[in-house]
C-alpha positions as CSV (number, residue, x, y, z in Angstrom):
1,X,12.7,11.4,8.0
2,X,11.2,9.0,10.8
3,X,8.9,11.3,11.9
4,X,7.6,11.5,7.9
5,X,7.7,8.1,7.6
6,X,5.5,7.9,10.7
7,X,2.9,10.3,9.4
8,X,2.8,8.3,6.1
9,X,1.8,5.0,7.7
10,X,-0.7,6.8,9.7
11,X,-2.2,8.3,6.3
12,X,-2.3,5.5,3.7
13,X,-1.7,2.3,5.7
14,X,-4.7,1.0,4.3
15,X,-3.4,1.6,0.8
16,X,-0.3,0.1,1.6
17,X,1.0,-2.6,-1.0
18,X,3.9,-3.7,1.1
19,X,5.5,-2.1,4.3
20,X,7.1,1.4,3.5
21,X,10.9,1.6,3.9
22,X,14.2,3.9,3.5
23,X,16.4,3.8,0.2
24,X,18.9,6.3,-0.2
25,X,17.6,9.0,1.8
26,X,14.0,8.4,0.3
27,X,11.0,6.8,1.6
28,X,9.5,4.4,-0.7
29,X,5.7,3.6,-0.4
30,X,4.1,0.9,-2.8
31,X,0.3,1.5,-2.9
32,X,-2.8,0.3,-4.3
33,X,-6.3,0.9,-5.1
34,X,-9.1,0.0,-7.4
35,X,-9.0,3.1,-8.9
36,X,-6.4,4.8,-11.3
37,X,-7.8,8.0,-10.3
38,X,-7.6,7.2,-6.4
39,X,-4.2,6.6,-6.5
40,X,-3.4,10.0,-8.2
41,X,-5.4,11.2,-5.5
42,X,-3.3,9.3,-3.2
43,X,-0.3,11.0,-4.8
44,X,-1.3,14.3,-4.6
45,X,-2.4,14.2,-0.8
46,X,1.0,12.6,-0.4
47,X,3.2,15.4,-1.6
48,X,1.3,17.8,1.2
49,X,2.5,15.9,3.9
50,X,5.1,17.5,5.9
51,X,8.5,16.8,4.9
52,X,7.7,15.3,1.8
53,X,9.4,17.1,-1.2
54,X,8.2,14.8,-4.2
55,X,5.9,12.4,-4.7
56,X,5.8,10.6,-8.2
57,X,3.0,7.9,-9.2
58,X,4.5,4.9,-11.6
59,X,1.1,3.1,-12.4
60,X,2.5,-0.7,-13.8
61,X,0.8,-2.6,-16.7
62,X,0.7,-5.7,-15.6
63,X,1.8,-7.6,-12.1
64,X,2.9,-11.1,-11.4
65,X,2.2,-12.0,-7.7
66,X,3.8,-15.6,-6.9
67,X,1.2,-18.0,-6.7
68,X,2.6,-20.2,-3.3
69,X,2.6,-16.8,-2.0
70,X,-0.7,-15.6,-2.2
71,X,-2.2,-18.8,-1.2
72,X,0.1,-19.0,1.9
73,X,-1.0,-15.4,2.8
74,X,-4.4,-15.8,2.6
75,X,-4.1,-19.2,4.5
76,X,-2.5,-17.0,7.1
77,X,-5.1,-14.1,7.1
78,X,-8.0,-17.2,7.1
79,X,-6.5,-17.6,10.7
80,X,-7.2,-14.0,11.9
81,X,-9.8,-13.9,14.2
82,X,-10.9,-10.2,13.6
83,X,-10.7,-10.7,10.0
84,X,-14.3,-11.3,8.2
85,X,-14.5,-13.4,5.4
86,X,-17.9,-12.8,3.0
87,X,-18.2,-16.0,0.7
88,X,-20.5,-15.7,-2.5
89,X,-22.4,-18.5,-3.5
90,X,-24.4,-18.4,-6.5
């Protein structure tokens, strides 16, 4: 299961809504993207990974991110010094 987990993280680490983890003898990966159709697509190239014997997609309607949270993560990110920020000014 490590070794599925590992080849997970390799593939869809950049889709990755939170780190992947181990419940009951299943890995659980929260994703995201921009696009309902890409993460379909991310389902189905998930369920041809070695070692992986379902995948299912739950799509929610609506998601509440704490708001001290967010602002203290990008706070932290804004300290990064490989991360590049792009403002818009009209």
């Amino acid at each position: 299961m490590k070794l599925t987990l590992e080849v997970l993280k390799n593939e869809f680490s950049e889709n990755f809504l939170q780190k992947p983890f181990i419940a009951k003898n299943q890995i659980l990966l929260f994703m995201y993207s921009d696009d309902i159709f890409k993460l379909d697509n991310l389902t189905q190239q998930a369920r041809k990974i070695p070692g992986v014997k379902t995948a299912d997609l739950f799509i929610p309607r609506k998601i509440a991110f704490p708001q001290e949270w967010i602002k203290d993560v990008v706070a932290e990110a804004k300290k990064s010094p490989t991360l590049h920020l792009m403002y818009q000014t009209n």
